[in-house]
C-alpha atoms as a printed R data frame, in Angstrom:
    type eleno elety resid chain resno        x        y       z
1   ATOM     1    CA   UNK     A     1  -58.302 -178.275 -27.518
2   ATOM     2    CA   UNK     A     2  -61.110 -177.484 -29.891
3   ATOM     3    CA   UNK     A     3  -62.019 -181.101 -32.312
4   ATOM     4    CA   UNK     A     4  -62.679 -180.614 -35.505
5   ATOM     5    CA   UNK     A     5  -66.491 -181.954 -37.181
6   ATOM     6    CA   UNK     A     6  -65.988 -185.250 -36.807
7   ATOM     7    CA   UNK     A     7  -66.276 -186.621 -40.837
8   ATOM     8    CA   UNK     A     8  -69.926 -188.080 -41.678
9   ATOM     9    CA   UNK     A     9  -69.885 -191.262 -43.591
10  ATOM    10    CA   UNK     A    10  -71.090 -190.648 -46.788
11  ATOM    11    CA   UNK     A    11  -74.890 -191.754 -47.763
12  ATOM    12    CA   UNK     A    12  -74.845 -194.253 -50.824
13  ATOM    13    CA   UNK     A    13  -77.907 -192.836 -52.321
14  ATOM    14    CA   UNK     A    14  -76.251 -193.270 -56.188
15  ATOM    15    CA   UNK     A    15  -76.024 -197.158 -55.630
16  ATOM    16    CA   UNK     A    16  -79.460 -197.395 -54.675
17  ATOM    17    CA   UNK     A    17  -80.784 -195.083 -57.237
18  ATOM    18    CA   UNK     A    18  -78.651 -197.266 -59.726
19  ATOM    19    CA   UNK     A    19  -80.288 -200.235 -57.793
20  ATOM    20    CA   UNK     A    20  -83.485 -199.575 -58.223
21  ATOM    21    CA   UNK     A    21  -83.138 -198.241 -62.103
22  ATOM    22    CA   UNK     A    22  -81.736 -201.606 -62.585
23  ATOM    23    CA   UNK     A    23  -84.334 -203.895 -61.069
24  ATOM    24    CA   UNK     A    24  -86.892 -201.702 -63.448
25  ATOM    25    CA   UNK     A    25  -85.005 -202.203 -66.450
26  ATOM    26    CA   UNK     A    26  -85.093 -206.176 -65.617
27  ATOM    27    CA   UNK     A    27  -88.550 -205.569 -64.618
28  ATOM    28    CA   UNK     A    28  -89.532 -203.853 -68.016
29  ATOM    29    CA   UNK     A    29  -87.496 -205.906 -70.400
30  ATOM    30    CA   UNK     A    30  -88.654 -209.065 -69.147
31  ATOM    31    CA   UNK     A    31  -92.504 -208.053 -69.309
32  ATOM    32    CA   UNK     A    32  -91.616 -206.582 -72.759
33  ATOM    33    CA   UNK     A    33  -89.995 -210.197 -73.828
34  ATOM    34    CA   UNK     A    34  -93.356 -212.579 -72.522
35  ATOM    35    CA   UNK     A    35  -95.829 -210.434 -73.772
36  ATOM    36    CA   UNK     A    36  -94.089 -210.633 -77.280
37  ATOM    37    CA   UNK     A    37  -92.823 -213.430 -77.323
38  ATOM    38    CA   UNK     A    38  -96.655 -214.706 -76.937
39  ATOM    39    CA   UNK     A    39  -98.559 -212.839 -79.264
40  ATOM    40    CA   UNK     A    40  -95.865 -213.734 -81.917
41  ATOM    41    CA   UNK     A    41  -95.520 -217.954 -81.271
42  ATOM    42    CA   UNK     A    42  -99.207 -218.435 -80.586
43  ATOM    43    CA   UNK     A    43 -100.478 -220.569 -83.859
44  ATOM    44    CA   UNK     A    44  -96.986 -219.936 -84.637
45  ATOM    45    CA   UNK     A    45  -94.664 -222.713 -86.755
46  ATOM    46    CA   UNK     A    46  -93.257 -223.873 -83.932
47  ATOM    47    CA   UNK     A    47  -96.624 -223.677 -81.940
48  ATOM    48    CA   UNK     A    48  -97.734 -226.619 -84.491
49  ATOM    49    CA   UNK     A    49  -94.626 -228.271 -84.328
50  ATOM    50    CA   UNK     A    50  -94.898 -229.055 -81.034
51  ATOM    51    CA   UNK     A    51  -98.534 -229.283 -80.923
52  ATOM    52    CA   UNK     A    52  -98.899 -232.061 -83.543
53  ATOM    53    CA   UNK     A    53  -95.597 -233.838 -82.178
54  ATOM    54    CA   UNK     A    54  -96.911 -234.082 -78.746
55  ATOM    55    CA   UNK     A    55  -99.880 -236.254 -80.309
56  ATOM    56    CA   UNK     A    56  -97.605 -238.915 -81.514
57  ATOM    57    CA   UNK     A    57  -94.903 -239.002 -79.293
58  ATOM    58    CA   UNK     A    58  -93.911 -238.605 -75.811
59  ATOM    59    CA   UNK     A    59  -94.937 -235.341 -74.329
60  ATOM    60    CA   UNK     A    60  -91.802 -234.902 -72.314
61  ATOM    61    CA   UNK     A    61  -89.435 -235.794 -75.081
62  ATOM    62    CA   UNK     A    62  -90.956 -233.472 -77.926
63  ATOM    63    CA   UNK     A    63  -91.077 -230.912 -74.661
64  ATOM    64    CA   UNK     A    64  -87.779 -230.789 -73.841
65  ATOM    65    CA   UNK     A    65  -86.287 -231.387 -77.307
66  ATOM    66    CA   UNK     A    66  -88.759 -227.840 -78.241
67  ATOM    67    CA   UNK     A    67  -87.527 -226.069 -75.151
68  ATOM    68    CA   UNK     A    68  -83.634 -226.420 -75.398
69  ATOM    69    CA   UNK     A    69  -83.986 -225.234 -79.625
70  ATOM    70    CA   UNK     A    70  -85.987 -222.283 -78.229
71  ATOM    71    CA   UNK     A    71  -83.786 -221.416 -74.912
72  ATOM    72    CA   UNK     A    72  -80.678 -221.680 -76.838
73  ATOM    73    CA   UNK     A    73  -82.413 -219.111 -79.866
74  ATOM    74    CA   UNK     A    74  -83.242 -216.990 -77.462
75  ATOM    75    CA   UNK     A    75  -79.915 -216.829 -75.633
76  ATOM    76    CA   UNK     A    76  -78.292 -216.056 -79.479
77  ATOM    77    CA   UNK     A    77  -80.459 -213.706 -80.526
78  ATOM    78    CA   UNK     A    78  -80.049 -211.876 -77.240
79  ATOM    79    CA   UNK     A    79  -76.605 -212.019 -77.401
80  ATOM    80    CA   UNK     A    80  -76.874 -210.545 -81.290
81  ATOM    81    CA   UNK     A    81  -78.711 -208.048 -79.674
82  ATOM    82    CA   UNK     A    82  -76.378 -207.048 -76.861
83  ATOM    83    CA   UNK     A    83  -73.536 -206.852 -79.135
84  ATOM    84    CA   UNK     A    84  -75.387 -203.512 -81.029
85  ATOM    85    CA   UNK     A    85  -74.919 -201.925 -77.237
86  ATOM    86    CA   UNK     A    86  -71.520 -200.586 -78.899
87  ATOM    87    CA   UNK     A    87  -73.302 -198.068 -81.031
88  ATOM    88    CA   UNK     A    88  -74.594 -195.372 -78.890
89  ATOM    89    CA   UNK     A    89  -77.950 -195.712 -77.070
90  ATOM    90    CA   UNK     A    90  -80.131 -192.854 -78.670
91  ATOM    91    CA   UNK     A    91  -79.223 -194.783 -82.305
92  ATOM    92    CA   UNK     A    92  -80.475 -198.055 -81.134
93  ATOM    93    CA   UNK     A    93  -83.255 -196.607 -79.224
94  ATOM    94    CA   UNK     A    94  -84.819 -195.155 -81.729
95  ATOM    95    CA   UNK     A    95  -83.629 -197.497 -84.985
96  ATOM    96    CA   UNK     A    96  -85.208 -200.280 -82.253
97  ATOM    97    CA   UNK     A    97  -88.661 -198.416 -81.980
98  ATOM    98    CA   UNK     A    98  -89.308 -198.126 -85.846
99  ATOM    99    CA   UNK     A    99  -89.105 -201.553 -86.488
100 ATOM   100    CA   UNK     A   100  -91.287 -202.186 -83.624
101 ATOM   101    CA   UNK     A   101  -93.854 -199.676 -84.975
102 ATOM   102    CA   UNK     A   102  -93.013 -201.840 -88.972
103 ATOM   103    CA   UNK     A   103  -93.462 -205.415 -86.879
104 ATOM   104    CA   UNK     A   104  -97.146 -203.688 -85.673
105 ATOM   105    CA   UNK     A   105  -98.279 -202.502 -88.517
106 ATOM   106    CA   UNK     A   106  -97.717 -205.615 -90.854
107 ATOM   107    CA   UNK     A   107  -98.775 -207.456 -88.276
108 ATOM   108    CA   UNK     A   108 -102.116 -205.453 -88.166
109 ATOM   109    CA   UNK     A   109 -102.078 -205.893 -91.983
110 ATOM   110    CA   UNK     A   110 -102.019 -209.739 -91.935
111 ATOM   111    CA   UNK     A   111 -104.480 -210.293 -89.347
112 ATOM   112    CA   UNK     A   112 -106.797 -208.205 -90.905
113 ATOM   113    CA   UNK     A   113 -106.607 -209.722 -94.477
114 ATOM   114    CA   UNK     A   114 -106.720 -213.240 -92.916
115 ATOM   115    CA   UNK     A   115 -109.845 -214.927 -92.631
116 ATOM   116    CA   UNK     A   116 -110.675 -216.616 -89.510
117 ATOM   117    CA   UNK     A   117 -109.676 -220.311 -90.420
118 ATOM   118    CA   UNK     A   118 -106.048 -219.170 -91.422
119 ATOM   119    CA   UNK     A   119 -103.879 -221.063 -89.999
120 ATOM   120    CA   UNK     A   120 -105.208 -224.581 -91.708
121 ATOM   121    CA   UNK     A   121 -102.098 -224.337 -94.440
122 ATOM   122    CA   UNK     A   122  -99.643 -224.056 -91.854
123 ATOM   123    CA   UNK     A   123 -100.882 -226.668 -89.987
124 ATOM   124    CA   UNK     A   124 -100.780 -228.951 -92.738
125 ATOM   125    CA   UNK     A   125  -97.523 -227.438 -93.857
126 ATOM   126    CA   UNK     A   126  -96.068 -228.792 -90.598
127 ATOM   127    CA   UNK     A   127  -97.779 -232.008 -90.297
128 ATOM   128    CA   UNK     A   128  -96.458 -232.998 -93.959
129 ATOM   129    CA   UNK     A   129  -92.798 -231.534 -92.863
130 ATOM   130    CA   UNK     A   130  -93.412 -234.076 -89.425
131 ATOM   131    CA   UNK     A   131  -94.465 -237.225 -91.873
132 ATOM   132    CA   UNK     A   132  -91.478 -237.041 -93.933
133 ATOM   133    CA   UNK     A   133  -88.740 -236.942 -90.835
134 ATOM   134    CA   UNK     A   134  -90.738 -239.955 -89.599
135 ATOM   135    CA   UNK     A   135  -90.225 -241.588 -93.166
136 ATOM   136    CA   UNK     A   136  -86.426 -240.922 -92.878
137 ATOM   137    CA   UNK     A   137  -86.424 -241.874 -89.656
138 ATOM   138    CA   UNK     A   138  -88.138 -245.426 -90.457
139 ATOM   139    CA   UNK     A   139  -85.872 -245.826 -93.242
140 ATOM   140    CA   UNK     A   140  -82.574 -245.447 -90.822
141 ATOM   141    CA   UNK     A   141  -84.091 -247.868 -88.426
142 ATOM   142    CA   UNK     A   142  -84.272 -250.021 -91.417
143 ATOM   143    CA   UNK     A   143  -80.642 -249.188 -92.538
144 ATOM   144    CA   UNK     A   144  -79.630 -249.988 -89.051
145 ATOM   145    CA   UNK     A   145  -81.254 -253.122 -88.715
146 ATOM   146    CA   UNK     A   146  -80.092 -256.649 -88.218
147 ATOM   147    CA   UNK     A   147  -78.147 -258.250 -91.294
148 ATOM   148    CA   UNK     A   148  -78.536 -261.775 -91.912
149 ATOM   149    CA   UNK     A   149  -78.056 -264.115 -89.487
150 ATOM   150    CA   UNK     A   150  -77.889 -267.366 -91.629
151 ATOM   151    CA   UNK     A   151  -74.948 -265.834 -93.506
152 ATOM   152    CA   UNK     A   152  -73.238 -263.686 -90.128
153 ATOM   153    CA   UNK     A   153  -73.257 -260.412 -92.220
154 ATOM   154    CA   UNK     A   154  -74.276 -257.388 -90.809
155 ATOM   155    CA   UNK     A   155  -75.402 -254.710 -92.355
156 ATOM   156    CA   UNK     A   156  -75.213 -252.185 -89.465
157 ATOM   157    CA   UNK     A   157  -74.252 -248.490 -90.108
158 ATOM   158    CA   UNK     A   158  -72.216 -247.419 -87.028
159 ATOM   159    CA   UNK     A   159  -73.312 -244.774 -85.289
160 ATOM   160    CA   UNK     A   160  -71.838 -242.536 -82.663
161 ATOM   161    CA   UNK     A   161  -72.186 -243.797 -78.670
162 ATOM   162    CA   UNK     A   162  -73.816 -240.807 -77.736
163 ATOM   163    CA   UNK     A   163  -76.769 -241.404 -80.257
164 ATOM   164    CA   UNK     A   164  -77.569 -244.503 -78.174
165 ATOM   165    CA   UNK     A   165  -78.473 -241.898 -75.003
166 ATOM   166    CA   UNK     A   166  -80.347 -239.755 -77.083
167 ATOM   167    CA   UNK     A   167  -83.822 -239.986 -78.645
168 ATOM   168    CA   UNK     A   168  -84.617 -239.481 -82.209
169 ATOM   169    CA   UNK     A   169  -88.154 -238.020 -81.032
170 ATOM   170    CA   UNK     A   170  -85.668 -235.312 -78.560
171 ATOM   171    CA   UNK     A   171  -83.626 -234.291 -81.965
172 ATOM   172    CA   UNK     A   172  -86.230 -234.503 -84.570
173 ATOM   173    CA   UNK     A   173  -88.109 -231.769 -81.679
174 ATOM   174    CA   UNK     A   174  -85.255 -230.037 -81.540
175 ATOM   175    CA   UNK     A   175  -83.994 -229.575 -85.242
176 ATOM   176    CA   UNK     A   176  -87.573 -228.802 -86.681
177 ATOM   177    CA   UNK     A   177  -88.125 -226.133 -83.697
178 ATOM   178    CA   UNK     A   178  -84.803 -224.739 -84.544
179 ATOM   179    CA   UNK     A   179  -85.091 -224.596 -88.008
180 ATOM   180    CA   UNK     A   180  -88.443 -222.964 -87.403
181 ATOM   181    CA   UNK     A   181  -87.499 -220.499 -85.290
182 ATOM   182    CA   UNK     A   182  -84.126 -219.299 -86.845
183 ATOM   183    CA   UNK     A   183  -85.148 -215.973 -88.622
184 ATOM   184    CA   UNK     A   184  -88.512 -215.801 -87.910
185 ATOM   185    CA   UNK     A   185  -90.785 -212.826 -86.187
186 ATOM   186    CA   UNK     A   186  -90.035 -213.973 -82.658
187 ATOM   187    CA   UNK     A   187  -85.885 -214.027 -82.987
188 ATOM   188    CA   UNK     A   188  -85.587 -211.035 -84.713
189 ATOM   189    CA   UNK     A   189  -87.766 -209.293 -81.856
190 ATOM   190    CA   UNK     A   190  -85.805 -210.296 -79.001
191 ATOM   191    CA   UNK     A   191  -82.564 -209.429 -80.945
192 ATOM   192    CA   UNK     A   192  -84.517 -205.871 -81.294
193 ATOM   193    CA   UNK     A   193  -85.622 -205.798 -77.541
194 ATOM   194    CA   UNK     A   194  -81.941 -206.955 -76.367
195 ATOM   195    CA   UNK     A   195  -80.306 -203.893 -78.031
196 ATOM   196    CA   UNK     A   196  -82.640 -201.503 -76.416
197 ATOM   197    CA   UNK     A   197  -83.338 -203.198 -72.617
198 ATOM   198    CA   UNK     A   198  -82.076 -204.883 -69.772
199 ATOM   199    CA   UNK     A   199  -81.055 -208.335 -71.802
200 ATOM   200    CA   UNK     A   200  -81.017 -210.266 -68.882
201 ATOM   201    CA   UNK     A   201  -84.868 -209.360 -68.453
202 ATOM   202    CA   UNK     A   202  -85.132 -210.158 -72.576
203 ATOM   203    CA   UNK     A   203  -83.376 -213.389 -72.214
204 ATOM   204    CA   UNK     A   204  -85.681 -214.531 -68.575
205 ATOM   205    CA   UNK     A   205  -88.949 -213.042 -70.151
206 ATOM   206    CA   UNK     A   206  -88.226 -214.916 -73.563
207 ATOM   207    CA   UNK     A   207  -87.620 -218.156 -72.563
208 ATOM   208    CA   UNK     A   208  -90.647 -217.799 -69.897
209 ATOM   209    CA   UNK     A   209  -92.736 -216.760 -72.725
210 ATOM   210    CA   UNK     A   210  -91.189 -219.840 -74.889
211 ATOM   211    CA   UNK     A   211  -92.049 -222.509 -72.276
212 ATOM   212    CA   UNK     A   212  -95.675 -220.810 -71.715
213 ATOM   213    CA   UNK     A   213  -96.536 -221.531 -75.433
214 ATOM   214    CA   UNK     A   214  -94.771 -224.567 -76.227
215 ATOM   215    CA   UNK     A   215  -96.153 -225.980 -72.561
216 ATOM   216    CA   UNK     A   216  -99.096 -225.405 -74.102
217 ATOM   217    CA   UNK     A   217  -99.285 -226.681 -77.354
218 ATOM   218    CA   UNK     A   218  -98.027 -229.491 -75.985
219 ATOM   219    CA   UNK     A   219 -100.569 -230.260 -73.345
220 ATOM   220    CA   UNK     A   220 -103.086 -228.853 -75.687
221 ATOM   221    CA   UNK     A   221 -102.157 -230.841 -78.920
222 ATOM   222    CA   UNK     A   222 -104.341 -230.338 -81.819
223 ATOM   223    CA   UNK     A   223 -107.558 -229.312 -80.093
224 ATOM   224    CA   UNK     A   224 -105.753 -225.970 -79.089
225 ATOM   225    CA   UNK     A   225 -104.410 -225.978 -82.468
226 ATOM   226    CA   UNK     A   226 -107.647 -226.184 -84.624
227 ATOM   227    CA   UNK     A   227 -109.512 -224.078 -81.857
228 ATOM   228    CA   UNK     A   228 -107.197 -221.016 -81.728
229 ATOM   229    CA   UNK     A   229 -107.826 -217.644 -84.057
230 ATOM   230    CA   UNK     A   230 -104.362 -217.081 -85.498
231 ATOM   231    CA   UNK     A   231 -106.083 -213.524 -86.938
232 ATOM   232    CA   UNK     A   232 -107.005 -212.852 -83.383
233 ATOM   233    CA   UNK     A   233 -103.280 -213.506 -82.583
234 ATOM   234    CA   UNK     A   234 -101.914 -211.859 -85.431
235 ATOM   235    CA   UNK     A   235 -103.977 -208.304 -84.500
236 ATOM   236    CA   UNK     A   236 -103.629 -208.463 -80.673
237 ATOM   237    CA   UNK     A   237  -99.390 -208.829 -81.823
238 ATOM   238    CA   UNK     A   238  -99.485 -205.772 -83.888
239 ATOM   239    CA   UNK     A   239 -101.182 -203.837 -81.071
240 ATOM   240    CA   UNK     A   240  -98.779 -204.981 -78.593
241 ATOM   241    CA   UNK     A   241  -95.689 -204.135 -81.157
242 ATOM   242    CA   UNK     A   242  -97.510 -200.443 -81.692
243 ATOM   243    CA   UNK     A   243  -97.869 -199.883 -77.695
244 ATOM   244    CA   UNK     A   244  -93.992 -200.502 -77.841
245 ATOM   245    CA   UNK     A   245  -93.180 -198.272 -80.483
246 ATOM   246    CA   UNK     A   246  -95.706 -195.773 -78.864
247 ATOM   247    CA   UNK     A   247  -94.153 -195.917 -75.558
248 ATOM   248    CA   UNK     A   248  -90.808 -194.372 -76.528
249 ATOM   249    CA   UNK     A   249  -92.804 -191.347 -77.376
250 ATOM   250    CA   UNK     A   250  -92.725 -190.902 -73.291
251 ATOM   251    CA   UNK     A   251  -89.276 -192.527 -72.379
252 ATOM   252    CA   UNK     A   252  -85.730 -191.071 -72.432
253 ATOM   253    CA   UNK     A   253  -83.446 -193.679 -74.658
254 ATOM   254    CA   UNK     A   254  -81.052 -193.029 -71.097
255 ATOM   255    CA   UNK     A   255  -83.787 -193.519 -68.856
256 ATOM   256    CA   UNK     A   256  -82.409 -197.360 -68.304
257 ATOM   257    CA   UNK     A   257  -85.456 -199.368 -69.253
């Protein structure tokens, strides 16, 4: 009896191809995400924010209060992002790229019309912004104080049990961070970056980038703060946002990253 060719198990070379295109989207996206996410928070709003915070309260606290506003932004604004994956690719690709090359070139703009002390009227901008929540904040302490004791009234306002467990230093970091950050250069980039690469890489790299700067300014406080050239910033960003835009001059929109 003659046997037939025995059958040859089939070689899975399109899962490792896919493999490997997916590790270099990750790979791209979330170098894409730090490196802007840098050049755009550097002697950024929320730079100060947690830069002049960190010299009056407790690193830690302002830290972590900055870092959870920031991490959760990023996570929205890549999940704003991902939700433009509906519309076809070669749309968002390129819609993505032009407003890259529009971020670069204002960006150029600005840093070239600023003179090399701006920066001084945000600072101030944010350390009058910081005074006034501490004002409010001595006036609830005040609110919430003890009432008379001759007399046995009380003039506490209740407040919630989970306030007790919370610092006023961790949400004062977090609101002003969030505020900050909600519709400024550095959301509406990663929303940009999410609808055009890998957005697990956009939402790793971001937050990396996040904690790099914020880890920083808070360490750093207001030496860093006074010291760094926000033009320098601002013109090293729109380079950065025009080697972007430049790039998808020499990548498919289906190449995967």
């Amino acid at each position: 009896l003659q046997k037939g060719p025995s059958p040859v198990a089939p070689v899975h070379l399109v899962n490792e191809e896919s493999t490997d295109k997916t590790n270099l989207g990750f790979i791209h996206a979330f170098v894409a995400a730090i490196s802007v996410i840098i050049v755009s928070e550097l002697g950024d709003k929320t730079f100060f924010i947690a830069a002049i915070m960190a010299m009056r309260y407790n690193r830690l606290t302002v830290l972590a209060g900055a870092m959870l506003a920031l991490g959760l932004m990023t996570c929205l604004s890549v999940l704003f992002g991902y939700a433009t994956t509906v519309i076809p690719r070669v749309y968002t690709y390129y819609v993505s790229t032009a407003l890259f090359a529009i971020f670069g070139i204002r960006m150029l703009r600005e840093g070239l019309k600023m003179s090399p002390d701006e920066g001084q009227e945000e600072l101030e901008e944010v350390q009058a912004e910081i005074k006034k929540k501490d004002e409010e904040l001595q006036r609830t302490k005040v609110l919430n104080g003890p009432g008379d004791v001759e007399t046995g009234s009380v003039t506490t306002i209740p407040q919630k049990k989970w306030l007790h467990f919370i610092s006023p230093i961790f949400i004062q970091a977090f609101t002003l961070t969030f505020l900050a950050e909600w519709g400024d250069r550095s959301q509406l980039t990663t929303i940009v970056l999410a609808a055009r690469e890998d957005p697990y890489g956009v939402a790793v790299g971001g937050t990396v980038g996040h904690c790099l700067c914020t880890g920083l300014a808070v360490i750093g406080g207001r030496m860093i703060a006074q010291k760094i050239s926000v033009r320098t910033v601002t013109i090293i960003g729109g380079i950065v946002f025009l080697a972007f835009a430049f790039s998808a001059l020499f990548i498919s929109p289906d190449s995967g990253f």
